[in-house]
VEXTORTOR-620119 format. One line per field, with one value per residue (C-alpha): x, y, z; residue in one letter. Coordinates in steps of 0.5 Angstrom, whole numbers, plus 2048, in hexadecimal, padded with zeros to 3 digits. Each point is the difference from the previous one (the first is absolute). Example, Ala and Ser with C-alpha at 12.3 -4.5 7.8 and 13.67 -1.06 7.14 Angstrom:
REM VEXTORTOR-620119
xx: c(819 802)
yy: c(7F7 807)
zz: c(810 7FE)
aa: c(a s)
This chain:
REM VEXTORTOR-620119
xx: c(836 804 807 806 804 7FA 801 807 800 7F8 800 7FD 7FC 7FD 7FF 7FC 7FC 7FD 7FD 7FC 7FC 801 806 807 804 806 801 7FE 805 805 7FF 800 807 804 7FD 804 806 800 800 805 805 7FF 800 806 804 7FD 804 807 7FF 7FE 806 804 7FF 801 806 803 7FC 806 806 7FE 800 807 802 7FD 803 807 800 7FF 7FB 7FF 800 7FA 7FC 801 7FE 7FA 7FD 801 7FA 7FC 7FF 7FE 7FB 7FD 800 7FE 7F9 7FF 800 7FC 7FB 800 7FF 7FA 7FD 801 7FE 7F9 7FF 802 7FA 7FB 801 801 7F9 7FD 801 7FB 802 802 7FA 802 800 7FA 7FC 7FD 7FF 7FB 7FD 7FB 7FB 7FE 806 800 800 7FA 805 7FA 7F8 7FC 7F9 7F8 7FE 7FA 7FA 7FB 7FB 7FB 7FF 808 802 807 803 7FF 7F9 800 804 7FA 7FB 803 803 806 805 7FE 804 7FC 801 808 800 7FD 805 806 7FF 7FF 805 7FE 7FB 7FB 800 7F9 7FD 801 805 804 800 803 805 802 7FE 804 807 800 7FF 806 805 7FD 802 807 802 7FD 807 805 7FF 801 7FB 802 7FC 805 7FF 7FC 804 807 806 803 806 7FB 7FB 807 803 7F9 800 7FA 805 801 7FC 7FA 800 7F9 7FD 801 7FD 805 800 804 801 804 802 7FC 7FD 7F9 802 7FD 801 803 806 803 801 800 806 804 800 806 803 808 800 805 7FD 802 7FF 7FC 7FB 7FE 7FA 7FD 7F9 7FB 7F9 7FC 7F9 7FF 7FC 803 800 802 7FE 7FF 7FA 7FD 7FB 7F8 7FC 7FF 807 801 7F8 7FF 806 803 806 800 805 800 7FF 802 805 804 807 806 807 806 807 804 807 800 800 7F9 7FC 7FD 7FE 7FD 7FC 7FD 7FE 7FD 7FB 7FF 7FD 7FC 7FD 7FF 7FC 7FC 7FE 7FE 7FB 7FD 802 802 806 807 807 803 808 800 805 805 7FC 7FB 806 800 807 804 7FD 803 7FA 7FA 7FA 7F9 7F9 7FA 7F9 7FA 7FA 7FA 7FB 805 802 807 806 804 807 800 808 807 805 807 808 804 805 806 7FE 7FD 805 806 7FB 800 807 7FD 804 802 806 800 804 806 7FF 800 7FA 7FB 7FA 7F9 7FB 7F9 7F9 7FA 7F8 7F9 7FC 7FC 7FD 7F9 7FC 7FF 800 7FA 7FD 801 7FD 7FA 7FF 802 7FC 7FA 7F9 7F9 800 806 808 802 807 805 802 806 7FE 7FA 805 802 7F9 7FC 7FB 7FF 7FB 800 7F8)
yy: c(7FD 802 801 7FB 807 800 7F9 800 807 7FF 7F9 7FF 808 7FD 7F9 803 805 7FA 7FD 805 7FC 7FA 7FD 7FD 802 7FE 7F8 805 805 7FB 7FD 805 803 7F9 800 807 7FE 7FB 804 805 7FB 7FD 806 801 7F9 803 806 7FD 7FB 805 804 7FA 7FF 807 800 7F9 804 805 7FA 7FD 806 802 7F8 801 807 7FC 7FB 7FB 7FD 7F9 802 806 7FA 7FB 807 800 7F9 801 806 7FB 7FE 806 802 7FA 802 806 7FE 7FB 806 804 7FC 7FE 809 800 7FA 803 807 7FD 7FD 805 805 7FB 7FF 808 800 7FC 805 805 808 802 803 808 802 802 7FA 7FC 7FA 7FA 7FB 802 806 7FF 803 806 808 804 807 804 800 806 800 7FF 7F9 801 7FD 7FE 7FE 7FA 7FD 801 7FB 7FD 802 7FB 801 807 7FD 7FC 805 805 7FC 801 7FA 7FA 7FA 7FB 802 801 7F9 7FC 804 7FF 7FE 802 806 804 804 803 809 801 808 805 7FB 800 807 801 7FC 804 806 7FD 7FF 807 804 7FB 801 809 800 7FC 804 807 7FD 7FF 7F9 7FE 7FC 7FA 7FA 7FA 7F9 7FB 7F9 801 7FB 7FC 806 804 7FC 7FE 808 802 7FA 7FC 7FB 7FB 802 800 7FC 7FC 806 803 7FE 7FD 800 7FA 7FF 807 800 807 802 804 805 801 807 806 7FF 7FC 802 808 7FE 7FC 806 801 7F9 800 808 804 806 807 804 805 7FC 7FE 800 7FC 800 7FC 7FD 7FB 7FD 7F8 7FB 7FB 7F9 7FB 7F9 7FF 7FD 802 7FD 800 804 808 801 7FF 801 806 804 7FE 7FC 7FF 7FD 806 807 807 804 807 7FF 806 7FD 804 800 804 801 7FC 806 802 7FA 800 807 7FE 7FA 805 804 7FB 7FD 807 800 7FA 802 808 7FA 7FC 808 802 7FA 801 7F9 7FF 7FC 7FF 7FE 7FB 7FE 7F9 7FC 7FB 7FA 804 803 7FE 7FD 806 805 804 804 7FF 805 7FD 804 7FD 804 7FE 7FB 803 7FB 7F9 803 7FF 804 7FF 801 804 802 7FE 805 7FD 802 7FA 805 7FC 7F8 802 804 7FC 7FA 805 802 808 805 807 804 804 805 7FE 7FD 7F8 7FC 7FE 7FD 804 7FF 7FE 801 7FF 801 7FE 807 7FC 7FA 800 7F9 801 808 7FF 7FB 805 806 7FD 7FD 806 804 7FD 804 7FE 803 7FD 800 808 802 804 807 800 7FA 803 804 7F8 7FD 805 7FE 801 7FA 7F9 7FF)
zz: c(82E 806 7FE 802 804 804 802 801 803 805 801 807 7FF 7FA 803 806 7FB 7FD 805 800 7F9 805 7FC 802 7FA 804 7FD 7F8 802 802 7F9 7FC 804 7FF 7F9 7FF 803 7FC 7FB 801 802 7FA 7FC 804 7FC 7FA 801 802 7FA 7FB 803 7FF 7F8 7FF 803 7FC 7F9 801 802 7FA 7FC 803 7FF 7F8 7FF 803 7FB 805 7FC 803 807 7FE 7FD 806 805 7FC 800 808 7FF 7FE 807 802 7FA 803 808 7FE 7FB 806 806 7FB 7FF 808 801 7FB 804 807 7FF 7FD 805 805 7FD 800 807 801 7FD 804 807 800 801 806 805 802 807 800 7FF 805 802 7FF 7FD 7FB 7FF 807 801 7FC 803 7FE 800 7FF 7FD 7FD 7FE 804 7FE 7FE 803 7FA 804 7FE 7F8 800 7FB 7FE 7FA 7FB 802 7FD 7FB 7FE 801 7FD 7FA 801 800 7FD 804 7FD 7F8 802 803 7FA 7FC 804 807 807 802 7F8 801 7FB 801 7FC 7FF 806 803 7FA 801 806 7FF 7FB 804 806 7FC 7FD 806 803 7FA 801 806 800 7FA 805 804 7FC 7FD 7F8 7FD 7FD 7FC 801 7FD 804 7FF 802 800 806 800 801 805 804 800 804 805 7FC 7FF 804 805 7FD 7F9 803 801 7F8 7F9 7FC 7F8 800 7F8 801 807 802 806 800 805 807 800 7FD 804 7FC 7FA 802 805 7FB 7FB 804 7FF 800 7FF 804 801 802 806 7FD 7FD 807 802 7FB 800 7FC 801 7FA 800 7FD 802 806 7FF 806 801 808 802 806 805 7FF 803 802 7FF 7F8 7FE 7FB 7FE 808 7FC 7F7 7FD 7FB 802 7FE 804 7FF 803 802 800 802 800 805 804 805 804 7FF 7FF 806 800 7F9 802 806 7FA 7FC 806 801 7F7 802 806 7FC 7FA 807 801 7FA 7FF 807 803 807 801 804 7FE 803 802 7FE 804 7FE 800 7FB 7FD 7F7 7FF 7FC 805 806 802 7FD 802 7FE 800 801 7FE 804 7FE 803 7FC 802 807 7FF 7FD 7FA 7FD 7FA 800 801 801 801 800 7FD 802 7FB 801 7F8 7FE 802 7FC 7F9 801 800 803 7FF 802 806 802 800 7F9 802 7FE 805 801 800 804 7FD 802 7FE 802 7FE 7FF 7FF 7FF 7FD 802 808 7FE 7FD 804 806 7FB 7FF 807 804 7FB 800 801 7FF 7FA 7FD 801 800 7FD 804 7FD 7FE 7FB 7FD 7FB 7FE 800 7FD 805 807 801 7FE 801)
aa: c(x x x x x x x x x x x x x x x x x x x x x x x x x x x x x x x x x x x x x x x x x x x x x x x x x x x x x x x x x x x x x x x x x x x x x x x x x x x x x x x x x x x x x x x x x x x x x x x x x x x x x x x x x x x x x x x x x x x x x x x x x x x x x x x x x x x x x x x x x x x x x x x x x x x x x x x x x x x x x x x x x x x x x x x x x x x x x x x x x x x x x x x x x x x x x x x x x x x x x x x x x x x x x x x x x x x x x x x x x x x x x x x x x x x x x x x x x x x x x x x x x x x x x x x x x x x x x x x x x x x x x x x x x x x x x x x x x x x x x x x x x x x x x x x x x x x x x x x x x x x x x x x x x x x x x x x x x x x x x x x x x x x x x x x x x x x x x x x x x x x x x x x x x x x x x x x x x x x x x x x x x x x x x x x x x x x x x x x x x x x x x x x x x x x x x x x x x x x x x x x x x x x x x x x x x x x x x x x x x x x x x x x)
């Protein structure tokens, strides 16, 4: 979340900034400010009457040590009220700053400079785009088609045992599934990244540290007997390993990468756009996190878009990466890339990574921070990407791919399959 120095200090910057998500923050902003004064000034009267019973404890002792006893006494039934007025504005203190987080949890992060306007993906920027569409030619079919013929994937069996959104990976599918998240942790651990294999339910502290909640609690599996969440991606538990650490400069960057299945309810539209593999509720994704000095963060977030791109390469798939815009923009980023792989077969093109620097909006949430150079505490920056995410990776694979005489595996994936053909 932003933090209150950033309100009191950037008010009009910062509500200028967020217009660029399409958002008046000013009557939010205004909230939460007149909710911290009141919590100061209250803080404030707090003080002075704690100063105040500090002060009549030692006249009483003064009075007792005198041998004014019945004075000492008479002085003593007097703190009675202040005991009182004190535990009354205690009580007002705790509810105020309750309140005041909530409503900061309610304002998204602030946009960098360089996001642009708009509305809706319609408005995103194409920074850059690699790779020859290929051009199949006639006979060319969809991916769920291949998925079919080839006995891949099998929609119907996962929804007859779960339901729409769950499916069923069967022989060469399930193989380069596996495939697929090796060579992706190969290469993130070729750049540095630590592998971690984190829970896949997490707590409410946990959800909210990352932004999950409250933003997006329709969009999560709860356990509710537990109150646990299925996790929508490894970033959440990868990211608050580091939960109310204070971390020390020469620690950072830290780097780390995992792969889990991804859980999330969000229901689509029907048609072409959520066919096959194109939108599930439970996919497979390898992710990289990082936490790094304000400083360095944007360098670092070009070098992760650079580490997928290097992926996309690699499985000879064309793509282009995308500036999102404010209104496109997710609600605890600052800048987000997105890459997108080209479906031959659908005509169309898909996203298959988000990489995004929340700059401090997490980590103010999860109270990390590290010491900087003058050994004061400050808050980190997070990143984190997909590198990458599985299901329309191997929808573009099986489609782009595809020849008259099956689907051809790209070289640097054949050491993973141990078959260059699925026929």
């Amino acid at each position: 979340m932003l933090t209150l120095q950033a309100l009191r200090n950037d008010r009009a910057a910062l509500e200028a900034a967020l217009t660029k998500r399409g958002l008046d923050a000013a009557p939010l902003v205004s909230r939460i400010l007149d909710l911290d004064l009141d919590r100061r000034t209250t803080q404030k009267k707090v003080d002075d009457l704690k100063a105040e019973q500090n002060a009549a404890s030692r006249e009483i002792g003064d009075l007792f040590k005198a041998g004014k006893r019945d004075e000492a006494e008479a002085r003593r039934a007097q703190m009675g009220d202040l005991k009182d007025q004190i535990h009354v504005l205690d009580e007002k203190q705790k509810s105020l700053i309750a309140e005041q987080e909530s409503a900061l949890l309610e304002l998204p992060n602030r946009p960098h400079d360089s996001v642009p306007a708009g509305q809706s993906e319609a408005d995103n920027v194409v920074v850059s785009e690699e790779g020859d569409k290929p051009n199949l030619g006639a006979g060319a079919v969809p991916h769920w088609d291949l998925a079919d013929r080839f006995n891949l994937i099998d929609f119907e069996a996962g929804v007859k045992i779960t339901g729409a959104g769950f499916p069923v990976y069967r022989g060469k599918g399930a193989k380069l599934q596996r495939a697929l998240i090796q060579f992706f942790i190969d290469r993130a651990d070729a750049a540095g990244y630590e592998e971690f294999i984190p829970p896949h339910l997490v707590n409410p502290d946990s959800a909210r540290g990352t932004g999950q909640l409250p933003d997006k609690e329709g969009q999560m599996y709860h356990s509710t007997e537990d109150d646990l969440y299925l996790i929508p991606t490894a970033e959440v538990p990868l990211t608050n390993l580091f939960r109310g650490d204070l971390l020390n400069a020469e620690d950072l960057p830290i780097q780390l990468c995992g792969y889990t299945p991804c859980f999330r309810r969000e229901a689509g539209s029907y048609g072409k756009d959520v066919r096959g593999l194109n939108r599930l509720h439970q996919f497979d994704k390898v992710e990289i996190v990082r936490f790094e000095k304000p400083e360095n963060s944007y360098a670092a977030l070009e070098g992760m878009v650079e580490h997928v791109r290097g992926l996309l390469r690699d499985l000879e798939l064309p793509f282009r990466t995308l500036r999102l815009c404010g209104g496109d923009l997710g609600f605890t980023a600052a800048l987000t890339f997105d890459l997108e792989v080209w479906s031959a077969a659908q005509e169309r093109w898909l996203e298959v990574s988000s990489v995004s620097n929340f700059e401090t909006y997490q980590a103010n949430r999860l109270h990390c921070r590290f010491r900087n150079a003058e050994g004061k505490p400050e808050l980190v920056h997070t990143l984190n990407g997909s590198a990458l995410a599985l299901p329309r990776i191997v929808a573009a694979l099986l489609e782009n791919h595809q020849t008259p005489e099956g689907i051809r595996i790209p070289k640097a994936l054949q050491p993973y399959t141990r078959f260059d053909t699925i026929a």
